[in-house]
C-alpha positions in Angstrom: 0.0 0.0 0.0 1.2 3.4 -0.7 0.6 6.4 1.9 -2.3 7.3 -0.2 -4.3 3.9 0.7 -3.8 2.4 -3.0 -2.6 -0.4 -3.7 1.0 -0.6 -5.2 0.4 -3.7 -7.9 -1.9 -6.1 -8.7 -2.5 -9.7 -9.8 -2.1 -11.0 -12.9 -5.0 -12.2 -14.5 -3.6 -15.6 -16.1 -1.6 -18.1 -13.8 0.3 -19.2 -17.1 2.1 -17.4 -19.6 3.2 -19.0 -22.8 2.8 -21.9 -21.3 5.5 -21.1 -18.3 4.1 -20.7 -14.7 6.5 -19.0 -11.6 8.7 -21.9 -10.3 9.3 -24.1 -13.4 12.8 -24.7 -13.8 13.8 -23.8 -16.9 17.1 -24.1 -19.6 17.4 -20.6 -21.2 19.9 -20.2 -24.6 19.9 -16.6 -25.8 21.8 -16.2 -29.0 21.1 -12.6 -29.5 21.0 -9.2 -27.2 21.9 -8.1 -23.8 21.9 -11.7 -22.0 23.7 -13.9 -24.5 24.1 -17.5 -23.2 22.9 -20.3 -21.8 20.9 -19.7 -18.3 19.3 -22.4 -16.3 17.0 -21.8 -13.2 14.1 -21.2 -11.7 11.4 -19.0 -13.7 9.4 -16.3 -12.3 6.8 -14.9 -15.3 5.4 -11.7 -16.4 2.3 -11.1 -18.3 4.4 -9.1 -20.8 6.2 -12.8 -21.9 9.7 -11.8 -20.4 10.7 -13.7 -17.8 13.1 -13.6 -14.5 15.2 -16.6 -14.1 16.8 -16.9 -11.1 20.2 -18.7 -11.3 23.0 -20.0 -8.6 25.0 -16.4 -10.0 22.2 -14.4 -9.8 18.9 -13.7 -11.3 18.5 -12.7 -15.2 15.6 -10.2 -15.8 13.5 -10.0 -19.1 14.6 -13.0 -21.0 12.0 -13.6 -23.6 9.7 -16.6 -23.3 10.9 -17.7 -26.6 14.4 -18.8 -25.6 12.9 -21.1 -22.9 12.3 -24.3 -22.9 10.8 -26.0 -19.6 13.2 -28.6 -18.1 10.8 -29.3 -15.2 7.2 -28.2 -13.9 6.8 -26.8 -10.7 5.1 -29.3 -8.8 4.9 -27.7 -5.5 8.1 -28.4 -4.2 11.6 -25.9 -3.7 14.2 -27.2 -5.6 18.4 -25.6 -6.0 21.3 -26.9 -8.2 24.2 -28.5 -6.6 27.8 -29.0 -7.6 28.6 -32.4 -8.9 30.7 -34.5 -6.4 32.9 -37.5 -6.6 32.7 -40.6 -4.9 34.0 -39.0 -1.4 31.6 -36.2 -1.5 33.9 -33.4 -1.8 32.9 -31.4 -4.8 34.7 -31.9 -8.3 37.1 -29.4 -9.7 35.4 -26.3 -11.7 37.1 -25.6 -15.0 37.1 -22.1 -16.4 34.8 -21.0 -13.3 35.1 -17.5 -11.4 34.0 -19.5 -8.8 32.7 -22.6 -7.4 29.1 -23.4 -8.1 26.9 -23.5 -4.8 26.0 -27.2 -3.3 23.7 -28.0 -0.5 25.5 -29.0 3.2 24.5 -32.2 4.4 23.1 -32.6 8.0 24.9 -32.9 10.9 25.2 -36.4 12.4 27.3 -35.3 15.1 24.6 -32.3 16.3 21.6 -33.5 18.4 18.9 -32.0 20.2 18.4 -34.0 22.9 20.3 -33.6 26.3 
């Protein structure tokens, strides 16, 4: 709400654009303009047909519905990338990366609750 009382945005109308919904994971290649390369990630729509795709670098805004293509459907349930590991679970070496890409900790065994 602004100070006025009004409402700052409103709903879209549609719950699918182009056939994309927000949280489909999605493999972007853009071959021409700003964003040139290949983006995978998480979707978040727009009734205008450019999407955000939110990626382990960062999200990408207004990528264009027709460099998409849907990889999975959101089904209800959060899902991130992880780095690929080897057979002793430490992650693989990167090549030609800035940094490493992100990977989910496992849990504890040593850390309990109880007293």
């Amino acid at each position: 709400m602004t100070a006025q009382g009004f409402p700052r945005g409103y709903l879209m109308r549609q719950k699918q654009v182009h056939g994309f919904q927000t949280g489909d994971m999605v493999k972007a290649v853009v071959t021409k303009g700003k964003k040139v390369g290949t983006h995978c990630g998480r979707v978040a729509v727009r009734a205008s047909g450019n999407f955000n795709i939110q990626t382990p670098q960062g999200a990408i805004q207004g990528v264009a519905h027709r460099w998409c293509k849907i990889t999975q459907r959101n089904d209800g349930y959060g899902y991130s990338l992880m780095a690929k590991t080897d057979a002793t679970g430490t992650p693989s070496k990167q090549r030609n990366a800035s940094r490493p890409a992100p990977y989910l900790t496992g849990l504890k065994a040593d850390v309990s609750r109880a007293n």
